[in-house]
Legacy VTK file of the C-alpha trace (Angstrom):
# vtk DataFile Version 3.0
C-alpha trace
ASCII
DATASET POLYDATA
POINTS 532 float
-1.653 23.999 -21.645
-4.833 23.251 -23.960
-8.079 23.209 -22.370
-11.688 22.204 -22.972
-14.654 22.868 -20.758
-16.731 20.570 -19.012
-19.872 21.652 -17.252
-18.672 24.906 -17.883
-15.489 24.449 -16.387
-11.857 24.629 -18.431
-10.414 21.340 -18.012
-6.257 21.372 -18.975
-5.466 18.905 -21.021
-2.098 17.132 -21.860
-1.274 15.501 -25.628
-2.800 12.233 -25.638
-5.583 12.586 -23.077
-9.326 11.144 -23.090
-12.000 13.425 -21.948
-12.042 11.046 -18.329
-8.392 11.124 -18.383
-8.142 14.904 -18.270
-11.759 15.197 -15.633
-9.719 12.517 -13.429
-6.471 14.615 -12.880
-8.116 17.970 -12.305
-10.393 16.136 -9.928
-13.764 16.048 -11.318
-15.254 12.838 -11.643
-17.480 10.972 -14.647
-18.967 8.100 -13.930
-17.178 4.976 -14.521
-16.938 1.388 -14.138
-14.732 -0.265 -17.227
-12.205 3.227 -17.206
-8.660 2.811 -14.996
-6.469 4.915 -15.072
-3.757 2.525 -15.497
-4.898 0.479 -17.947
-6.406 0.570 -21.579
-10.086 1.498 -22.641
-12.521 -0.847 -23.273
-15.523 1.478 -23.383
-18.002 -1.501 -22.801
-19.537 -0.331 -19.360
-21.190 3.192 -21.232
-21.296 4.501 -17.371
-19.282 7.466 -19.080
-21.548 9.162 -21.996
-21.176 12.520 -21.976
-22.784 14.974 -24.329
-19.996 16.391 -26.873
-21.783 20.052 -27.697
-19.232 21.532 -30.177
-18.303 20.645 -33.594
-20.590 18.634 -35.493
-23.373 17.365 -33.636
-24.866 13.427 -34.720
-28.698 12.680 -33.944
-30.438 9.320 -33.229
-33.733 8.394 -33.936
-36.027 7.655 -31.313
-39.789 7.145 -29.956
-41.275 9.898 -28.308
-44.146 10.113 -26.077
-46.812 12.643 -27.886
-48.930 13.911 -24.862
-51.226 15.607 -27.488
-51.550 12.586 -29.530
-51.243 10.236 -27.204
-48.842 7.788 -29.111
-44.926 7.541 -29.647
-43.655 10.020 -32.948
-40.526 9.957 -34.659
-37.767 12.499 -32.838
-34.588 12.274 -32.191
-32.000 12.761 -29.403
-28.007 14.025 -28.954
-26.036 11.072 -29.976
-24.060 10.119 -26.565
-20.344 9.384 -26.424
-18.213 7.249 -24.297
-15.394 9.649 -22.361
-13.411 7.379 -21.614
-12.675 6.704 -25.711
-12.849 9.907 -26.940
-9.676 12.611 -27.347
-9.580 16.189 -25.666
-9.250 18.954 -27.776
-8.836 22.534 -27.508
-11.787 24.455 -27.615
-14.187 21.460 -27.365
-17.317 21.377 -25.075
-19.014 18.308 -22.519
-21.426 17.899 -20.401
-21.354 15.246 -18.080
-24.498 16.224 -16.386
-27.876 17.197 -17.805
-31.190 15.885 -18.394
-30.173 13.259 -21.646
-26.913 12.319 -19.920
-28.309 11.561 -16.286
-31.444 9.741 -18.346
-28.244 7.708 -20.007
-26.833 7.146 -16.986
-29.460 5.774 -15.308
-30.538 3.599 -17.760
-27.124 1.915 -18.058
-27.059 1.230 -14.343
-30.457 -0.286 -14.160
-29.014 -2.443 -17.363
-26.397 -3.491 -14.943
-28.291 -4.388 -12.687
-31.314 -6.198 -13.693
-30.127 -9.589 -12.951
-27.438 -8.212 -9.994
-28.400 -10.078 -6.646
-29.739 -7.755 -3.811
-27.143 -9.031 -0.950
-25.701 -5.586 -0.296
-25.171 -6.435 3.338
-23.167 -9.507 3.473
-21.058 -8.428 0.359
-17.650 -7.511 1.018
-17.593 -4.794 -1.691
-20.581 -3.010 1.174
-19.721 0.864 1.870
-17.178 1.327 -0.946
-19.254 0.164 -4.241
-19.565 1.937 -7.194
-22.759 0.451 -8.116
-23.693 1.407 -4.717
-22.809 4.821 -5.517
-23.884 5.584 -8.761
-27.378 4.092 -8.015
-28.253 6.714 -5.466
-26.675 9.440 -7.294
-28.363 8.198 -10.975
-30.710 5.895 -10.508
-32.782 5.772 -7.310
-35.502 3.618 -8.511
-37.192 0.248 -7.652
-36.140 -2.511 -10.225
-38.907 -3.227 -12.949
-37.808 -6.430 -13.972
-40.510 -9.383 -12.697
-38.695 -12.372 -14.044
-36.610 -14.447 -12.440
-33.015 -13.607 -12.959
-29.803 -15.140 -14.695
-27.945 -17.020 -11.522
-24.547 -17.810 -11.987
-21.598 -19.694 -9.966
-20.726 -18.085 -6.366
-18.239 -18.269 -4.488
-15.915 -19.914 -7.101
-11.685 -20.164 -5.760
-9.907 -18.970 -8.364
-6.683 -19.305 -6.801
-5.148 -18.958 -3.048
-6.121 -15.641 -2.619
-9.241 -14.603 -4.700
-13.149 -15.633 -4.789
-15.084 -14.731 -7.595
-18.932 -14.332 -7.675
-20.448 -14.258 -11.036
-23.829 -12.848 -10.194
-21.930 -9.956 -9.216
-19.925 -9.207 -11.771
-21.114 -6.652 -14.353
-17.880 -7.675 -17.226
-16.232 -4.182 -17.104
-13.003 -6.293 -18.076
-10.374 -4.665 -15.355
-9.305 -7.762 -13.969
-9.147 -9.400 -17.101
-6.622 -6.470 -18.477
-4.871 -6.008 -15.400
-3.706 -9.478 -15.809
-2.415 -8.702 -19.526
-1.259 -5.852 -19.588
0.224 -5.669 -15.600
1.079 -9.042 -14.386
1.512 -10.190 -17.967
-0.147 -13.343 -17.101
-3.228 -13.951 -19.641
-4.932 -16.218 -16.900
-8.663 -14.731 -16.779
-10.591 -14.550 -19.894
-14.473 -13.872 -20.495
-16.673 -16.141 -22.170
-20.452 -16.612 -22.786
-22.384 -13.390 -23.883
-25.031 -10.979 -23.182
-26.786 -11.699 -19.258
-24.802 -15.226 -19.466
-21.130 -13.407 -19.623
-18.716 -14.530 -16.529
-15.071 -14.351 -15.907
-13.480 -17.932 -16.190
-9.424 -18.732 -15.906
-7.552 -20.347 -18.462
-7.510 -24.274 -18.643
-5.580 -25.796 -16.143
-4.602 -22.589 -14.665
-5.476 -20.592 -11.094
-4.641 -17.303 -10.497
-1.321 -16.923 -8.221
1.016 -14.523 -10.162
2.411 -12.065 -7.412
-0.503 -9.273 -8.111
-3.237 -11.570 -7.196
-4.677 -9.323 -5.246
-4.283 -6.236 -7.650
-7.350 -8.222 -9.523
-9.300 -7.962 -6.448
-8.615 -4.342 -5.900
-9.314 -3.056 -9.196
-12.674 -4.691 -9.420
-15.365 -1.970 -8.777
-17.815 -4.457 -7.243
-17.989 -7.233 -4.904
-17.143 -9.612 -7.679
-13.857 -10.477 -6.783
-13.155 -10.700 -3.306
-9.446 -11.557 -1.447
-10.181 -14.856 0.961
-7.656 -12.548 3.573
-10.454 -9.902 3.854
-13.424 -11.360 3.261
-16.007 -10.937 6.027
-13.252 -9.521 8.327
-14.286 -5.888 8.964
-17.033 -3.717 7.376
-15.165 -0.730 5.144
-17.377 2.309 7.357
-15.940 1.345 10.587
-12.453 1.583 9.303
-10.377 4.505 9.248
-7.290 5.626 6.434
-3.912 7.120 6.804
-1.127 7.254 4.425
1.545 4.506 4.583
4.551 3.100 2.553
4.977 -0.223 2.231
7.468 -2.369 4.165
8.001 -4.800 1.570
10.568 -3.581 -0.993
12.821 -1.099 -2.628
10.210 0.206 -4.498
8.442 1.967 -1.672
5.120 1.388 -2.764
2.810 4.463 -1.313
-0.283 2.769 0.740
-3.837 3.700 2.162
-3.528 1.737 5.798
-7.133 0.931 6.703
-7.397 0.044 10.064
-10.061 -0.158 12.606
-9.609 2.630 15.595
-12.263 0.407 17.738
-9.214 -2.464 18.035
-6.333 -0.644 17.201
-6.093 -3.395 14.642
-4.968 -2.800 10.592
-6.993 -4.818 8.460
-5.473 -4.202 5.063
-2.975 -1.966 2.630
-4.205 -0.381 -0.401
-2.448 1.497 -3.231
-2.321 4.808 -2.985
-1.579 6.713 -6.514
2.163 7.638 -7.076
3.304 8.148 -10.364
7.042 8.164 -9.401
7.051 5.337 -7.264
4.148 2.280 -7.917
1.827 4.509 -10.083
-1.543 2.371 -8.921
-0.942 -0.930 -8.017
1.058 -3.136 -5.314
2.152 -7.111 -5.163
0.593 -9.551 -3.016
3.461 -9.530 -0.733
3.487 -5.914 -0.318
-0.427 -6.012 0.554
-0.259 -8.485 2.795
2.920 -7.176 4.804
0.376 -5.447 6.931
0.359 -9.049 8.990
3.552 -8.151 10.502
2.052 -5.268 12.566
-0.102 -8.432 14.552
2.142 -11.147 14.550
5.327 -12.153 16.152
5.045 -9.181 17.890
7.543 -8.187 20.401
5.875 -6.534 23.474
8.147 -6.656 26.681
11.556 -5.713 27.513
13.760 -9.183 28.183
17.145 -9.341 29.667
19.385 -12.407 29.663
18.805 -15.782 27.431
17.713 -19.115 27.407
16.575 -20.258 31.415
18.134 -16.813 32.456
15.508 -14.602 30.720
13.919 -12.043 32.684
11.008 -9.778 31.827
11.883 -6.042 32.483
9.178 -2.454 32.599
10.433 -0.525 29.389
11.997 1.963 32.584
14.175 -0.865 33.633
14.792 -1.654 29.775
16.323 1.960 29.591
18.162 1.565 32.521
19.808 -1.497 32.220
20.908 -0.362 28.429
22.783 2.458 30.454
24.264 0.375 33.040
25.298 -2.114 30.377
27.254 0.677 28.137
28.535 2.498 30.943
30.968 -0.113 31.932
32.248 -0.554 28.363
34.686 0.868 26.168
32.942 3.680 24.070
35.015 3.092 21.307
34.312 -0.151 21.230
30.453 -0.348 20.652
29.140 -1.297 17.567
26.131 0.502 15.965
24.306 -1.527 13.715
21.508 0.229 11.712
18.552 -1.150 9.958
17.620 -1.136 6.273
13.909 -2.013 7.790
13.390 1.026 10.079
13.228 4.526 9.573
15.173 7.109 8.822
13.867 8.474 12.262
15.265 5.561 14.114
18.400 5.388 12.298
19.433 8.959 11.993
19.175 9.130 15.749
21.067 5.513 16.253
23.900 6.916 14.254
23.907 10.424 16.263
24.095 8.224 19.062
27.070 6.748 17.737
28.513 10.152 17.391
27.829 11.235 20.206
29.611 7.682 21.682
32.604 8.697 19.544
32.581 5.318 17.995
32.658 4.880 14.159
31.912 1.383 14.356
29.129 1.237 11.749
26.959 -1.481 10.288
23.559 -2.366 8.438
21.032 -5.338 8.573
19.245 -6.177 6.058
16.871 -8.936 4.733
18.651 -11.131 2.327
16.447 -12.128 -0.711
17.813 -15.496 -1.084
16.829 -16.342 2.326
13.610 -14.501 2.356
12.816 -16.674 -0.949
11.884 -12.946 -2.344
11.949 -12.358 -6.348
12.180 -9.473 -7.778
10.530 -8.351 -11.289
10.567 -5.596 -14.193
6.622 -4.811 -12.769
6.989 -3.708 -9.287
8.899 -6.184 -6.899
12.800 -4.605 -6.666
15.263 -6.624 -6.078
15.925 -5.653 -2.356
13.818 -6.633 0.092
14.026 -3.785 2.359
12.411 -0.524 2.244
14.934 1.997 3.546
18.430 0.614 2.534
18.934 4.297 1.044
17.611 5.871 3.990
20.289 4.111 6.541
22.649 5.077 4.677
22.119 9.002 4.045
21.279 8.595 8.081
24.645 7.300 8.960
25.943 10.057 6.350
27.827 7.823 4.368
27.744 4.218 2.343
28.037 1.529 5.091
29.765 -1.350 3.563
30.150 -3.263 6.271
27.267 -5.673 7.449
26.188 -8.281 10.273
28.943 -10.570 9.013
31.534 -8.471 9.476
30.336 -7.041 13.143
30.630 -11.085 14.057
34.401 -10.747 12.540
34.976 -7.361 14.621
33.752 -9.512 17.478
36.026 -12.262 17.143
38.843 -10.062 16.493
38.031 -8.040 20.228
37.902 -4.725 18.790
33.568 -4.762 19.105
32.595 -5.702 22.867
28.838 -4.241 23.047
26.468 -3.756 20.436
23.213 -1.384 19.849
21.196 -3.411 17.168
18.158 -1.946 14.967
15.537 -4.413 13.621
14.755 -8.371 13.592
16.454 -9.403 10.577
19.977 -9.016 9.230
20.311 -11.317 6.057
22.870 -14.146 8.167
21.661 -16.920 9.116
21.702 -18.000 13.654
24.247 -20.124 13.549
27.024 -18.096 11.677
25.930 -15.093 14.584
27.033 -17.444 17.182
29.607 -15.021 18.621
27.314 -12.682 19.146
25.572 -14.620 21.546
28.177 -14.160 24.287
28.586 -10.831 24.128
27.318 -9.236 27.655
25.612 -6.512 25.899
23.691 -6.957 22.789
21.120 -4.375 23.036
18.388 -4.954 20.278
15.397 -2.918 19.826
12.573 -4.446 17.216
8.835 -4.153 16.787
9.423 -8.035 15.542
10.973 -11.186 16.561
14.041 -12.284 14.600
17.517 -13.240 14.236
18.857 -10.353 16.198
16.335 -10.365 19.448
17.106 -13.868 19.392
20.924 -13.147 20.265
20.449 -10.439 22.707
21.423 -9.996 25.997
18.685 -6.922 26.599
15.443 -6.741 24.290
13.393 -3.373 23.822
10.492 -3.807 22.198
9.930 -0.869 19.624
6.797 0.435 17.771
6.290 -0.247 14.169
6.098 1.653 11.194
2.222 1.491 11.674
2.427 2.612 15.678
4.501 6.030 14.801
4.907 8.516 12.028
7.892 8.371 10.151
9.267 7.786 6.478
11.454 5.809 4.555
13.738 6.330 1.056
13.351 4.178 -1.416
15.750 2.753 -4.522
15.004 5.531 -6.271
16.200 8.154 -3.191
12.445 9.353 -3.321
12.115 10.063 0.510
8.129 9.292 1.472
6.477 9.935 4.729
4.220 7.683 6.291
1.597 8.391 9.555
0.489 6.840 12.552
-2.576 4.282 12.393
-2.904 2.568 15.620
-1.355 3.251 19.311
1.557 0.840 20.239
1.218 -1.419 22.879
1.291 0.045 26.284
4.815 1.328 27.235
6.247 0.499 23.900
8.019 3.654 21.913
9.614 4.308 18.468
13.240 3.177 18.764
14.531 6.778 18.007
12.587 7.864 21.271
13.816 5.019 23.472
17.280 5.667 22.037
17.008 9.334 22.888
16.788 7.928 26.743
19.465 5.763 26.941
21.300 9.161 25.567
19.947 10.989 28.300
21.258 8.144 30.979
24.613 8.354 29.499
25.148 12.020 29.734
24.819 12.421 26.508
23.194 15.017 24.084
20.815 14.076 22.336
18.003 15.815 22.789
15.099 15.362 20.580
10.921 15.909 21.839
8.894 15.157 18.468
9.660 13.357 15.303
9.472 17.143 13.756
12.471 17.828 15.170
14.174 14.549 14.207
13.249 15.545 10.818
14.467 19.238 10.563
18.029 17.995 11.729
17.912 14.795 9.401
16.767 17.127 6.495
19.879 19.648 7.501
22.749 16.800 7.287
24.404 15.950 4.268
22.768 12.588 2.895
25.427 9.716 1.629
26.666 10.029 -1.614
25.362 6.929 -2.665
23.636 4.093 -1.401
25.413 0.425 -1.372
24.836 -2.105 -4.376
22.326 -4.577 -2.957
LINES 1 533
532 0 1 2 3 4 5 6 7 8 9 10 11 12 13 14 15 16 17 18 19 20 21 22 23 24 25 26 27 28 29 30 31 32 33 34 35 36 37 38 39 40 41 42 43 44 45 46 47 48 49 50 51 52 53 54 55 56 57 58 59 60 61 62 63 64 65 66 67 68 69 70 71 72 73 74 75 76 77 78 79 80 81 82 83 84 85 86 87 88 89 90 91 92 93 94 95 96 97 98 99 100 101 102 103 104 105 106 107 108 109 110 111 112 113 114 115 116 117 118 119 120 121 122 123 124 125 126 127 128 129 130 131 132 133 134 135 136 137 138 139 140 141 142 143 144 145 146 147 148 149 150 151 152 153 154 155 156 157 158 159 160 161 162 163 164 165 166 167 168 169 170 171 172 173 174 175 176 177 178 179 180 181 182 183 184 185 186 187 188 189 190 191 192 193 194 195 196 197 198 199 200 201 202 203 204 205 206 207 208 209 210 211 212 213 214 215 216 217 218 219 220 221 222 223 224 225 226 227 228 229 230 231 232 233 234 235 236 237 238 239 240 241 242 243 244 245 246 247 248 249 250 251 252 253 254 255 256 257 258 259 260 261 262 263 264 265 266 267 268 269 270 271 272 273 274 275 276 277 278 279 280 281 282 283 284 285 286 287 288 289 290 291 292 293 294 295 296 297 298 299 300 301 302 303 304 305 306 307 308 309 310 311 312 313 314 315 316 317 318 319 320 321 322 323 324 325 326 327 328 329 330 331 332 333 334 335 336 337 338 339 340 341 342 343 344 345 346 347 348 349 350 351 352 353 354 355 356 357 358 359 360 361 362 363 364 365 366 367 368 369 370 371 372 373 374 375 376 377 378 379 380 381 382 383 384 385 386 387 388 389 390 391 392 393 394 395 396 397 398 399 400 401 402 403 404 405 406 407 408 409 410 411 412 413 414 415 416 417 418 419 420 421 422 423 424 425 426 427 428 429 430 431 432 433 434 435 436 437 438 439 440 441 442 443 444 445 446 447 448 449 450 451 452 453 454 455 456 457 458 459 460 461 462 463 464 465 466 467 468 469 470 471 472 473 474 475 476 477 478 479 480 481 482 483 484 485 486 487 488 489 490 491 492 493 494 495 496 497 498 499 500 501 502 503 504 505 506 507 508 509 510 511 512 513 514 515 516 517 518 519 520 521 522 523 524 525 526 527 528 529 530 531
């Protein structure tokens, strides 16, 4: 692979690349505001100049301070280039750092900021701000300007879920290319110039494609701000782990910020991945974090309606036993989840191995009744995140869903049921058999369809409460780790099922999710996963 040096370092290259592009992926950093990654160069912020020293060198003319003669002379100084515009090439050689780039840089962030209101600490953008950053690494000086400066609209709605602060924004043109050349949706423009420059939408228009919050998220300041987290939590008392999103198919990789005070997520952030989302995530899939907080389920029920009784998760386990004991082996359906991982569902379907029963099935969210759409961007067309997974956990393509359990059930060859998950794409009504079954065990982190038909409730820890990982459309399996403690008492579903195992006389014997893994990883996975 070609290589150029920068700083005195060799830099690999691929065909194609800008000098930013190529210090990005080997992990060296150039100062930035306009440049993404993922979308095209505008080269108006100038954050990037970098001194080109080989090849043909251009000059400009300049004033210099004479000490001797005490006046500005004629000189000149290297001409600067943008990085973010300009082509690697073998052999070529930048500096990013040095006395007339670091001048350069400084002087374009004081431009920036000349008319840039001081309200670092109630601005939402506090602790993770590149102008921030870039001021105490380049600039570090008091701002000259004694004029008053250019004030502009604030807090301006430019849709359901984004606020937009003018005074803030420094036009590096992200959010306005984002929307072009992501979401496809030409619904922010610029207009005015120089100091009087602000983002405005189009006429008649707000913003409320499905990547709202993508706009948000790739602005580098606090100009754009999402109404979900603004003034919720401050960014430096939140902590990070890797996730993967809950929302799709697509299996969007995630940073899950979350505050370790609480034990309370606050938001889900892209996290780069080439194969899977490259940078970006839909509103939907941002804002599925809500489900970790709300319609929670937390205790063990047994019974229905007026008969409902609330149970220790040790009497949960126990009554699971006592109600499989007395039943037919053979006859106990297994329904896996397409929502859960492959954790929870490889165990639930060694469990049904171990029962002898072959009596298979998997929920799923429907997208018709989830009113979820799909797209060519991001959003697939299944609303689940680990249909794939279930099925390489059951070791085979299981065709048969919740409908056809109900039918099984009706036709007396199903007489007890061990349920995964809330949701299983049918609506309550058309379940109604299941309802007077005398054991319907379900274990969810949520309530749902299935929880409301059961005869014995577990609660379960979600994807956020427990590490684990789910496959996505593409088979791409992606692990995801623990951000908060679950509620007291409350365990991953594989770990309560590994009880109820234990009660039955069964083996199934598994201590940490490690060793779920190493015997999931040595089974065969399905051929194929089902059409959605």
């Amino acid at each position: 692979m070609p290589t150029f040096k920068l700083n005195g370092q060799d830099i690999p290259f691929e065909p194609g690349d800008t000098i930013i592009r190529a210090a990005w992926r080997a992990g060296v950093e150039i100062p930035h505001y306009c440049w993404h990654p993922g979308l095209s160069v505008a080269a108006n912020c100038r954050m990037c100049l970098v001194h080109i020293k080989s090849g043909r060198q251009m000059a400009l003319p300049v004033l210099v301070w004479d000490e001797a003669k005490q006046k500005y002379v004629p000189g000149t100084k290297p001409k600067l280039q943008p990085a973010c515009q300009i082509a690697a090439a073998e052999g070529m050689e930048v500096d990013s750092v040095g006395e007339e780039v670091e001048q350069a840089h400084a002087h374009v962030q004081e431009f920036l900021l000349l008319n840039h209101p001081v309200d670092c600490p109630i601005c939402d953008q506090a602790g993770e701000c590149k102008l921030q950053d870039y001021y105490e690494e380049h600039q570090h000086t008091l701002k000259r300007k004694r004029t008053e400066p250019v004030h502009k609209p604030k807090a301006v709605r430019f849709g359901p879920t984004i606020v937009y602060d003018a005074e803030r924004c420094i036009m590096c043109t992200r959010c306005i290319r984002f929307c072009d050349e992501v979401a496809r949706d030409h619904v922010l423009d610029m207009r005015e110039r120089g100091n009087r420059n602000e983002i405005v939408l189009a006429p008649g228009r707000q913003l409320d494609h499905k990547y709202t919050l993508m706009t948000e998220h790739v602005c580098p300041v606090g100009a754009l701000t999402s109404r979900d987290f603004r003034f919720k939590a401050r960014v430096w008392f939140l902590k990070t782990v890797p996730g993967v999103c809950s929302g799709c198919a697509t299996g969007c990789t995630t940073h899950v910020d979350f505050d370790p005070r609480n034990g309370k997520v606050y938001r889900l952030r892209p996290r780069d991945n080439e194969a899977c989302n490259q940078y970006w995530m839909c509103d939907d899939g941002m804002m599925s974090y809500k489900e970790l907080h709300e319609g929670r389920v937390l205790t063990p029920v047994r019974g229905r309606g007026d008969e409902a009784e609330l149970l220790l998760v040790e009497e949960a386990v126990d009554a699971a036993v006592a109600a499989l004991r007395g039943v037919d082996h053979g006859k106990i359906g297994v329904v896996l989840s397409a929502l859960h991982s492959n954790e929870d569902n490889f165990v639930l379907a060694r469990l049904a191995e171990e029962l002898g029963t072959d009596k298979l099935y998997l929920a799923a969210r429907d997208a018709k009744l989830e009113g979820w759409e799909g797209d060519e961007i991001l959003r697939h067309a299944d609303p689940n995140p680990n249909r794939a997974g279930a099925h390489a956990a059951a070791g085979r393509t299981i065709e048969e869903s919740v409908e056809d359990l109900v039918s099984d059930v009706l036709a007396g060859e199903v007489r007890a049921v061990i349920a995964l998950g809330p949701w299983c794409g049918e609506r309550a009504e058309s379940l109604a058999p299941l309802a007077q079954l005398d054991a319907f065990i379900c274990l969810s982190a949520n309530e749902g369809t299935l929880p409301e038909l059961a005869s014995l409730l577990i609660p379960a820890a979600s994807w956020a409460e427990q590490s684990g990982s789910f496959t996505n459309a593409k088979g791409i399996s992606q692990e995801f780790e623990r951000a908060v403690p679950a509620p007291n008492g409350v365990l991953p579903a594989w770990q309560t099922l590994v009880h109820v195992a234990a009660g039955l006389g069964l083996n199934l014997r598994y201590g940490r999710t490690s060793e779920v893994r190493n015997h999931m990883n040595a089974k065969p996975a399905a051929s194929a996963a089902a059409p959605v």
